[in-house]
C-alpha positions as CSV (number, residue, x, y, z in Angstrom):
1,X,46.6,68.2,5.4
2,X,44.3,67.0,2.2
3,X,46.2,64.7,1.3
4,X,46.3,63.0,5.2
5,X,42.5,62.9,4.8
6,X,42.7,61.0,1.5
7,X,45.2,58.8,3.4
8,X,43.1,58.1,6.3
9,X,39.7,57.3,4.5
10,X,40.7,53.8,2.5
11,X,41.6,53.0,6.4
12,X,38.7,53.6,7.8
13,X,36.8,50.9,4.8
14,X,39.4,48.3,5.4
15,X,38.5,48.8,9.0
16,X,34.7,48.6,8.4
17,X,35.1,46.1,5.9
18,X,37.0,43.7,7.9
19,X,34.5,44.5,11.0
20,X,31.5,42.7,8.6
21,X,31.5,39.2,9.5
22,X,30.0,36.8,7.2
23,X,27.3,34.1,9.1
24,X,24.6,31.7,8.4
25,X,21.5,30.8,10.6
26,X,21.2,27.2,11.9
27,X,18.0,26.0,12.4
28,X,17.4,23.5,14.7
29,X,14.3,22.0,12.4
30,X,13.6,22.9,9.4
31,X,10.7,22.1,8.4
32,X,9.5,22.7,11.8
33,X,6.6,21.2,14.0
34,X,3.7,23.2,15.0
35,X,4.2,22.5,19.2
36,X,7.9,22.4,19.3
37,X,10.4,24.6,20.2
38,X,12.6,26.4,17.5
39,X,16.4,27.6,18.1
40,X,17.9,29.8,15.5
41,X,21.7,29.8,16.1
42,X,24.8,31.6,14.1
43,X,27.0,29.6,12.0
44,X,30.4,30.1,12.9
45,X,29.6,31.2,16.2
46,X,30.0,34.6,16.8
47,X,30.4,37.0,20.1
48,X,27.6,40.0,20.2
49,X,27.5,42.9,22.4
50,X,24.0,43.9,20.9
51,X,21.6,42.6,17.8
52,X,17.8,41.8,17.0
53,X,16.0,39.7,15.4
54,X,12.9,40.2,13.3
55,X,10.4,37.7,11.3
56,X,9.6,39.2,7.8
57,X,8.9,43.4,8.7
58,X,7.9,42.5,12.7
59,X,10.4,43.0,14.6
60,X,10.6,40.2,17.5
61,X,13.3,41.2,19.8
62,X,16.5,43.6,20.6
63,X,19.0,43.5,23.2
64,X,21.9,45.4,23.8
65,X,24.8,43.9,26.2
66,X,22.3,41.7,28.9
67,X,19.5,43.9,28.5
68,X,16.5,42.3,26.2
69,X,13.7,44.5,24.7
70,X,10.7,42.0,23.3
71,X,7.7,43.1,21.4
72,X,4.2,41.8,21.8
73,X,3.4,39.9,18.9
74,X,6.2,37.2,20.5
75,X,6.2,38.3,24.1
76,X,6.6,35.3,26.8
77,X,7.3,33.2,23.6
78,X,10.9,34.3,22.5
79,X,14.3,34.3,24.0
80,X,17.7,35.4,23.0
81,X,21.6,34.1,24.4
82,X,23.1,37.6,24.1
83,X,26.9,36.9,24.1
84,X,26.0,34.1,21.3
85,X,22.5,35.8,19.6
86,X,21.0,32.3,19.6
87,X,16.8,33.0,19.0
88,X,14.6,30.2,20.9
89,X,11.2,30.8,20.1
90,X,8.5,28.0,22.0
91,X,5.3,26.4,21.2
92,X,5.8,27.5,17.6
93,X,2.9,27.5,15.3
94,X,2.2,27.3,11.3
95,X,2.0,31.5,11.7
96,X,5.6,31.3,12.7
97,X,6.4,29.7,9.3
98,X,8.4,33.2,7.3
99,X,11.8,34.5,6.6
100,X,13.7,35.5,9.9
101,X,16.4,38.3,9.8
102,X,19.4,38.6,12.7
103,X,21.5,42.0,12.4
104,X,24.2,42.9,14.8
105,X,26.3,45.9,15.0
106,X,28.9,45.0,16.8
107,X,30.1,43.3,15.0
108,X,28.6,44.1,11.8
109,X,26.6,41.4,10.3
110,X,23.0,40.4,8.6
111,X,21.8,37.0,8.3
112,X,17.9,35.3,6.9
113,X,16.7,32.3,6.8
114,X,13.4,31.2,5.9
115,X,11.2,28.6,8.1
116,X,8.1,26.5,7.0
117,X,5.9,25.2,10.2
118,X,4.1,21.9,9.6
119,X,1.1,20.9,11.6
120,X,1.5,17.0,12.6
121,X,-0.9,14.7,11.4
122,X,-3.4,13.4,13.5
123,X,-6.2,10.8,13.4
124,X,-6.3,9.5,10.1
125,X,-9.4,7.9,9.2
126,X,-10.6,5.9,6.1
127,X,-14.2,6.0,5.3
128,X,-16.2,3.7,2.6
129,X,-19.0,3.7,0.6
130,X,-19.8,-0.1,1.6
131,X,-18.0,-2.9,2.4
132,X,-20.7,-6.0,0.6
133,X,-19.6,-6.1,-3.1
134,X,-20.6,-8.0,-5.7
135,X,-17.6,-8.7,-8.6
136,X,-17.6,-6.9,-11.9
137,X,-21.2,-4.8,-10.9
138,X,-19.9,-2.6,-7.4
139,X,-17.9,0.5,-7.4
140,X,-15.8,0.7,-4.3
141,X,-15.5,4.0,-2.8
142,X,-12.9,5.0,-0.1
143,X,-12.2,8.4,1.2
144,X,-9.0,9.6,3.6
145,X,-9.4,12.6,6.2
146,X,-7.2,13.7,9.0
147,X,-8.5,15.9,11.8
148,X,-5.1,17.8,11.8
149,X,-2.3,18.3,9.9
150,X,-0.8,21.2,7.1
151,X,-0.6,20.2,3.5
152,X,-0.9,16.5,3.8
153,X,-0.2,14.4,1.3
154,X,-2.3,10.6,0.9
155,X,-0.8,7.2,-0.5
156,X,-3.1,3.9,-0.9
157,X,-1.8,0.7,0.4
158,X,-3.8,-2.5,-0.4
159,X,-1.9,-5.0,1.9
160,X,1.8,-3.8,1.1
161,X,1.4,-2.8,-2.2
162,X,0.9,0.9,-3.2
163,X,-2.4,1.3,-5.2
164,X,-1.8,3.1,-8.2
165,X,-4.1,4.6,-11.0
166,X,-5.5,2.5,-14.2
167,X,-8.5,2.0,-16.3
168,X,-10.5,0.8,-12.9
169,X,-8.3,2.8,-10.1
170,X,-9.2,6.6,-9.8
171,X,-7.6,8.9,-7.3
172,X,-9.4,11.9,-7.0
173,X,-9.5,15.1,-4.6
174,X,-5.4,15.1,-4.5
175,X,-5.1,11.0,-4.1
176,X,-8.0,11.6,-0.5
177,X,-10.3,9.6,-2.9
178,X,-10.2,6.3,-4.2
179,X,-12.7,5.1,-6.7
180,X,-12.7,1.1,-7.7
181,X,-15.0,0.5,-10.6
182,X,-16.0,-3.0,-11.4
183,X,-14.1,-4.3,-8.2
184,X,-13.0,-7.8,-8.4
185,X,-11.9,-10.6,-6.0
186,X,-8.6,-9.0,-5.7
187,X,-9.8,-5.7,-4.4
188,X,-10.9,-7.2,-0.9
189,X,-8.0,-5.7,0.8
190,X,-7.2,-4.9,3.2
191,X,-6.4,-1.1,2.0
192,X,-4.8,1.5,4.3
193,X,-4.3,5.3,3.9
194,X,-1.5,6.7,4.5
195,X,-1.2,10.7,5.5
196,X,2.2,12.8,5.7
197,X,3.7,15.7,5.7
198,X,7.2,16.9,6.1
199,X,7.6,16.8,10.0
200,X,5.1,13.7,10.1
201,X,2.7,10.5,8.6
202,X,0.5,8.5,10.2
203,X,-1.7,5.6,9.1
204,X,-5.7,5.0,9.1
205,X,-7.1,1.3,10.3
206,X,-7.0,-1.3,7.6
207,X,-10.4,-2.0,5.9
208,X,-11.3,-5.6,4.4
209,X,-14.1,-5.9,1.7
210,X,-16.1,-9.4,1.5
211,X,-16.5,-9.7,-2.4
212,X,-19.0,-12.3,-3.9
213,X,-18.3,-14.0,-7.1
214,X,-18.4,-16.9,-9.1
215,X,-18.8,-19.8,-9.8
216,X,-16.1,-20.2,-11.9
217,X,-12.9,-22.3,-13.0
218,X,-14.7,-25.4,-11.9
219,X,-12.9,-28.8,-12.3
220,X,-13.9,-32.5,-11.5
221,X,-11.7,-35.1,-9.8
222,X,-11.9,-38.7,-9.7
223,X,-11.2,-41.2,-7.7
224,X,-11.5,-44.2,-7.1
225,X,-10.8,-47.7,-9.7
226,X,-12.8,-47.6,-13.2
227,X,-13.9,-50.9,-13.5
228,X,-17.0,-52.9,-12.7
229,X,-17.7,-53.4,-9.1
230,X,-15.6,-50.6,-7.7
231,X,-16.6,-47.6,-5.7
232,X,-16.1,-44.2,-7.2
233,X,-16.3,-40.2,-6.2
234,X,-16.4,-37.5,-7.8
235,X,-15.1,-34.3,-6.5
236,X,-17.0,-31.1,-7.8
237,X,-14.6,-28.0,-7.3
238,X,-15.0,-24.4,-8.4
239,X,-14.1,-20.8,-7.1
240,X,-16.8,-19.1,-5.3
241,X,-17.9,-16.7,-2.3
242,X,-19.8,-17.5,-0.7
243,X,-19.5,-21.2,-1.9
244,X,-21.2,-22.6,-4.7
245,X,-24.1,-25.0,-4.1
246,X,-23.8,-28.2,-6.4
247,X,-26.4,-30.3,-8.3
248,X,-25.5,-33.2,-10.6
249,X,-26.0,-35.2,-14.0
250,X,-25.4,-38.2,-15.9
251,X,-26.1,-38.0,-19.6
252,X,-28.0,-35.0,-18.4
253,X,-30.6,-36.0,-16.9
254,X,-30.4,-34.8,-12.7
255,X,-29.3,-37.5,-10.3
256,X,-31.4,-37.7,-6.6
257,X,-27.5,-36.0,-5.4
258,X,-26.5,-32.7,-4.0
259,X,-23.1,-31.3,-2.8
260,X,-19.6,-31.6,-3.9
261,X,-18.7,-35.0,-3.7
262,X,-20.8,-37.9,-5.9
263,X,-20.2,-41.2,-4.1
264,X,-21.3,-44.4,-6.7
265,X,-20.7,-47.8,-5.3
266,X,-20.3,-51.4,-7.3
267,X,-20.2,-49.3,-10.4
268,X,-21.3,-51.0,-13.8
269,X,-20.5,-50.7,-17.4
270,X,-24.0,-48.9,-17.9
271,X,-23.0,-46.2,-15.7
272,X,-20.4,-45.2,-18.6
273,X,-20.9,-41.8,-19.6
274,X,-21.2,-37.8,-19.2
275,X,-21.0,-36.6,-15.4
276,X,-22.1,-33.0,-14.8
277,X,-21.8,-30.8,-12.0
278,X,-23.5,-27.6,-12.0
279,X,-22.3,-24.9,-9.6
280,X,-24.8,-22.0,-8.4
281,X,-24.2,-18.7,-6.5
282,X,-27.2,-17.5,-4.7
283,X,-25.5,-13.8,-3.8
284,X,-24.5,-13.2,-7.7
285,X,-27.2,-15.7,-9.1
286,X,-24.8,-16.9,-11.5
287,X,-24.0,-20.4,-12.6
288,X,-21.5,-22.6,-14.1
289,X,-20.9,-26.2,-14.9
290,X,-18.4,-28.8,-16.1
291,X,-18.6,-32.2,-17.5
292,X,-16.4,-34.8,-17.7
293,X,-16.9,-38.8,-19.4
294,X,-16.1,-41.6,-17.3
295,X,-15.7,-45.1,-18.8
296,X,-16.3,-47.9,-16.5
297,X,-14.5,-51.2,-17.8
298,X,-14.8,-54.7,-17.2
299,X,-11.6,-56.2,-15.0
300,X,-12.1,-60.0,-15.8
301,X,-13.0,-58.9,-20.3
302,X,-9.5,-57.9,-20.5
303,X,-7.3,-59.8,-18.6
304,X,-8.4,-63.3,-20.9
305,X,-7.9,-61.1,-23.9
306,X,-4.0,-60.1,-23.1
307,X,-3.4,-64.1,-21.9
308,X,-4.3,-65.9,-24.7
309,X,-2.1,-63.2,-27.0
310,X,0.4,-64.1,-24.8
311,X,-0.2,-68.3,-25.1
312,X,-0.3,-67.8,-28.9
313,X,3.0,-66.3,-29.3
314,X,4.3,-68.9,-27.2
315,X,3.4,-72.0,-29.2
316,X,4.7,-70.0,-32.5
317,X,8.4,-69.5,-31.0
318,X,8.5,-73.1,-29.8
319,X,7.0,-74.5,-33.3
320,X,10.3,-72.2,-35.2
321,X,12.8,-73.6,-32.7
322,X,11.6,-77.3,-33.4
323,X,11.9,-76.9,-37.6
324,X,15.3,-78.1,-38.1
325,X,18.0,-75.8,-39.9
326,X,16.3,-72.7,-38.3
327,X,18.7,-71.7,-36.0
């Protein structure tokens, strides 16, 4: 009779063993959505007679065959498919982020998975210190907040490129702050903050700066013909906001003439010389200027000079071909 027993009991853990069937969960998001619904499903599908399912040491709901025991803490908020052990849970929220265990005995099995909630992002918004700046003596600073949303994480765009830390880019308060010292032209923008998370991003307004500087890399154009009794003007450029105001020279004294452009007319030899234009900037009360020498010429002094050259070297070739023997 012993030795029936001893027969019978490796049976009876081949039996149990075999009974144990081995199953993943299947989340339908994961990360998951603070608002949606959430459906925790068996992997290979399975058929249960009873189970439950339980979020860390809470227990959130039992059934046995079609009926369905659920406790408070989920009540009116979680549902079970009993032949399949499917777990919906609705409206979830971040406190339903945690690991969720499924056990079944019938057939015997135990299965966890663990499930992060995100809030979405909502209503970013970008917020500056001032948006008047003078170059090379402003610091910029720009400041990213949503109203919602777990855990986000912030990126700087200034038009489509990412902003990205240096000697005059800070990002402080986990990249929600951005510090520009000394801006510069370049800086104007426009910047945008972007805000994610895992289940979501979303994007503040754009923000332009209006940045005063210069004057600087001016220049000075002519046009017009350089000799006597021509009209001439001079263009007077530079790089400036707002734009530079311009005053001019000759052999530096002023001229009675304002603006960009200095117009003379019937030009003479006297007027030969240094032009100057001086650039000024009100809003940075700076100043620059450039100077360039124009030489007016006589049309009619140089013309003579190249025709009698020209005469002379004539009447020397036809005095060689008349000496005889020459050629």
């Amino acid at each position: 009779m012993e030795k029936k027993r001893e027969w019978m009991l490796p049976v009876v853990l081949l039996t149990l063993i075999q009974a144990s069937v081995a199953v993943e969960i299947q989340p339908s998001a994961n990360p998951a959505a603070a608002g949606d619904n959430l459906t925790l499903s068996l992997s290979p599908p399975v058929s249960l007679t009873a189970g439950s399912w339980a979020v860390g040491s809470s227990l959130i709901l039992t059934w046995v065959g079609d009926q369905v025991a659920d406790f408070a803490t989920h009540r009116g908020r979680a549902s079970v498919n009993v032949v399949s052990g499917a777990l919906t849970l609705s409206s979830i929220t971040v406190a339903d982020s945690g690991v969720y265990v499924m056990q079944s005995s019938n057939p015997t099995l135990k299965a966890n998975t663990s499930i992060t909630v995100f809030e979405p992002i909502l209503n970013v918004r970008l917020e500056v210190n001032q948006t008047n700046l003078t170059e090379l003596n402003s610091l910029l600073v720009m400041k990213c907040s949503v109203s919602s949303g777990s855990s986000p994480s912030f990126l700087w765009l200034n038009g489509s490129s990412e902003v990205r830390g240096s000697d005059r880019v800070q990002l402080t308060d986990g990249n929600s702050t951005l510090n520009i010292v000394n801006v510069t032209r370049y800086d104007h923008g426009p910047f945008t903050c972007v805000a994610s998370n895992p289940v979501s991003n979303g994007s503040s307004s754009p923000q332009s700066f209006n940045i005063v500087y210069g004057p600087d890399h001016m220049a000075l154009t002519v046009n017009g013909s350089l000799f006597v009794g021509s009209n001439l003007t001079v263009l007077c450029s530079a790089q400036s906001n707002p734009p530079a105001q311009f005053e001019w020279a000759f052999r530096g004294e002023s001229v009675n003439q304002t603006g960009p452009l200095l117009e003379l007319y019937n030009v003479t030899e006297d007027q030969s010389g240094p032009y100057s234009c001086v650039g000024f900037n009100n809003h940075t009360n700076r100043n620059n200027s450039v100077t360039s020498h124009i030489t007016i010429t006589s049309a009619g002094s140089t013309q003579p000079t190249v025709n009698t050259w020209l005469v002379s070297l004539l009447l020397l070739v036809r005095f060689l071909l008349s000496l005889p023997g020459v050629f």
